[in-house]
C-alpha positions in Angstrom: 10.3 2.3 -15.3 13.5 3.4 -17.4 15.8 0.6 -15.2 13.2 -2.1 -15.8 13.0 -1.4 -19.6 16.3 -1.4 -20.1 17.5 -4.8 -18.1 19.5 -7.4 -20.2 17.6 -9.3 -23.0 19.4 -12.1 -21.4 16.9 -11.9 -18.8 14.1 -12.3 -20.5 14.7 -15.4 -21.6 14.5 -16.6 -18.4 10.1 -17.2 -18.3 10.3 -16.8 -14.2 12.3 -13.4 -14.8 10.4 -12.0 -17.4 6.7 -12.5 -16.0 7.9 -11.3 -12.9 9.2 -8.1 -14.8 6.4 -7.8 -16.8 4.2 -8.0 -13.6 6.2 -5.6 -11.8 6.2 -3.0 -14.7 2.8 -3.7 -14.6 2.3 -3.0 -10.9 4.4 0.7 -11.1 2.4 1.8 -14.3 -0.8 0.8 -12.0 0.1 3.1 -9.2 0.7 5.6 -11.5 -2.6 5.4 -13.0 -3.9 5.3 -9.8 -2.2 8.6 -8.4 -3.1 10.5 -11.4 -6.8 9.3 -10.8 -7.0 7.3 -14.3 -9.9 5.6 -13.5 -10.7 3.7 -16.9 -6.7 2.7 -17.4 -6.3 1.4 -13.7 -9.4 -0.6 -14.4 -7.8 -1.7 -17.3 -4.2 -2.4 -16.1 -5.9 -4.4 -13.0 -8.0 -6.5 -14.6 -4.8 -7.8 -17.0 -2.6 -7.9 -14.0 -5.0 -10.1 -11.8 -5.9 -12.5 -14.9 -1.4 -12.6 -15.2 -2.0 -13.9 -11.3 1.7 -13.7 -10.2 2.7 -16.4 -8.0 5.2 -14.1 -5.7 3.4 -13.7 -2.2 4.9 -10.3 -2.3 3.3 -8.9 -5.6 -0.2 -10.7 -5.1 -0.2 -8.6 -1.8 0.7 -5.4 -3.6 -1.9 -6.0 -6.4 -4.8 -6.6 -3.5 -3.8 -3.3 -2.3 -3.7 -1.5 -5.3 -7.3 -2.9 -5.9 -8.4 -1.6 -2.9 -7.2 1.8 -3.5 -8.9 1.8 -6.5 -12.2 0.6 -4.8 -11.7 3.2 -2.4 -11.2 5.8 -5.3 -14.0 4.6 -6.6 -16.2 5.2 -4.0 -16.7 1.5 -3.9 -16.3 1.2 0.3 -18.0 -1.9 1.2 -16.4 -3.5 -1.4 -12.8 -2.6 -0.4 -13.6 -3.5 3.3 -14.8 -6.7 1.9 -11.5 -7.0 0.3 -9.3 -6.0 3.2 -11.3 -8.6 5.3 -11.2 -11.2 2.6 -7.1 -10.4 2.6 -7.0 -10.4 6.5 -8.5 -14.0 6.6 -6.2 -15.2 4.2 -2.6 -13.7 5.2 -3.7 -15.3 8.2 -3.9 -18.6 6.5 -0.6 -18.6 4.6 1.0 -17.5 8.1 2.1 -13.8 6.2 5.2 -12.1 7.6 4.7 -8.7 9.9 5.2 -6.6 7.2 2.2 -8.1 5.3 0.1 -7.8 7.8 1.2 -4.2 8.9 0.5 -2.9 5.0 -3.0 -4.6 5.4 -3.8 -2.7 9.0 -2.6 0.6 7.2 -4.5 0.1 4.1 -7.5 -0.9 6.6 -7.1 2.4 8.6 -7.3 4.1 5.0 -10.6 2.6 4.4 -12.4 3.0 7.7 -10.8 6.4 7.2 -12.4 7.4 3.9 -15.7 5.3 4.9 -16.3 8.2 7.4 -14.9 6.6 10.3 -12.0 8.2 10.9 -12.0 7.1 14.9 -11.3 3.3 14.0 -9.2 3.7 11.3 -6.9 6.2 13.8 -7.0 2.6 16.3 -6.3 0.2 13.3 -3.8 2.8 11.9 -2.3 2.9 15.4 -1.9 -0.6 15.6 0.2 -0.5 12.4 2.6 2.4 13.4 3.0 0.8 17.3 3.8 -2.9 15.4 6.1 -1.4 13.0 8.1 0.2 15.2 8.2 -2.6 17.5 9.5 -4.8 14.5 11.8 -1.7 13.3 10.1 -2.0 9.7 10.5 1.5 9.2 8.9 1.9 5.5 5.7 0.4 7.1 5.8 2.8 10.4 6.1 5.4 7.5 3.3 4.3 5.9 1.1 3.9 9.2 2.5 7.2 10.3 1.2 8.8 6.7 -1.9 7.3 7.6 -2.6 8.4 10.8 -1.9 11.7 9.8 -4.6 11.7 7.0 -7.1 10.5 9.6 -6.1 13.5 12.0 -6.1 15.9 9.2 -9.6 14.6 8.4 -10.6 15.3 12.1 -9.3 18.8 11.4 -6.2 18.0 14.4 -4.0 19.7 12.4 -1.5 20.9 14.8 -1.2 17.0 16.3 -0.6 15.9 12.5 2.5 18.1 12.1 3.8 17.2 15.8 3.8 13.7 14.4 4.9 14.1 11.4 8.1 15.8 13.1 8.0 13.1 15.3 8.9 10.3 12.3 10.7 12.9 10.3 14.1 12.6 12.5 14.4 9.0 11.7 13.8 9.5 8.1 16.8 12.2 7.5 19.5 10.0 8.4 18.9 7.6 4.9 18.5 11.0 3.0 15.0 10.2 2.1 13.5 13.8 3.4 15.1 17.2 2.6 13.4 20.0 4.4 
């Protein structure tokens, strides 16, 4: 938040530059409402953020996950399914990359997940980790990886969450992300 505070003034005279800035600062203090389970200021935050409606593929993606997550935390699960579905049928439209659609299979995983079950969200979790790898988008095989593991610890299969975990972990120490 600091480094997006503090860019040049220059660039906020710039109107394309500075609404996607503002959006974006928007977006981070979102999650962060969202991870510390603010309920009332992510509803808050989201609703000015989708009435902003950026026009970046790339954050309107990220906002329709972050609205799911906070359906899900909401215990709001037909809703967020609706949503995920609603997002499917469009990426599909638009002809979204494979790393759109990868995030979307993920965050579908988390909802079947979390909607009790936990069986198809391991397959559409699956999906994500086996189509990440296969495109080498290693922040999404991450995030499917995460995933999958939250469906097994769910399913009490903790032993096969670690194994996997250490499975992904290997590939994550080289770019100094993970210190153990």
């Amino acid at each position: 938040m600091d480094l997006l505070d503090g860019t040049n003034p220059e660039v906020h005279r710039v109107l394309k530059f500075h609404q996607y800035l503002t959006t974006y600062s928007g977006i981070l203090k979102l999650k962060q409402k969202l991870h510390h389970n603010n309920i009332v200021a992510s509803s808050h935050l989201l609703s000015r953020l989708k009435a902003a409606s950026p026009l970046d593929p790339e954050l309107n993606l990220e906002l329709a996950l972050l609205e799911v997550d906070y359906l899900i935390r909401q215990q709001k699960l037909p809703a967020a399914f609706d949503l995920v579905e609603d997002l499917g049928m469009r990426l599909k439209d638009e002809g979204a990359d494979v790393y759109q659609r990868i995030r979307l299979l993920s965050c579908k995983g988390k909802v079947f997940s979390r909607a009790g079950k936990p069986e198809m969200g391991f397959s559409v979790a699956l999906r994500a980790a086996n189509a990440s790898l296969k495109a080498r988008i290693m922040p999404a095989a991450w995030e499917a990886v995460g995933v999958l593991c939250n469906i097994l610890v769910s399913l009490n299969e903790f032993g096969a969450a670690i194994k996997l975990l250490d499975g992904i972990t290997p590939q994550v120490r080289p770019l100094g992300l993970y210190q153990h």
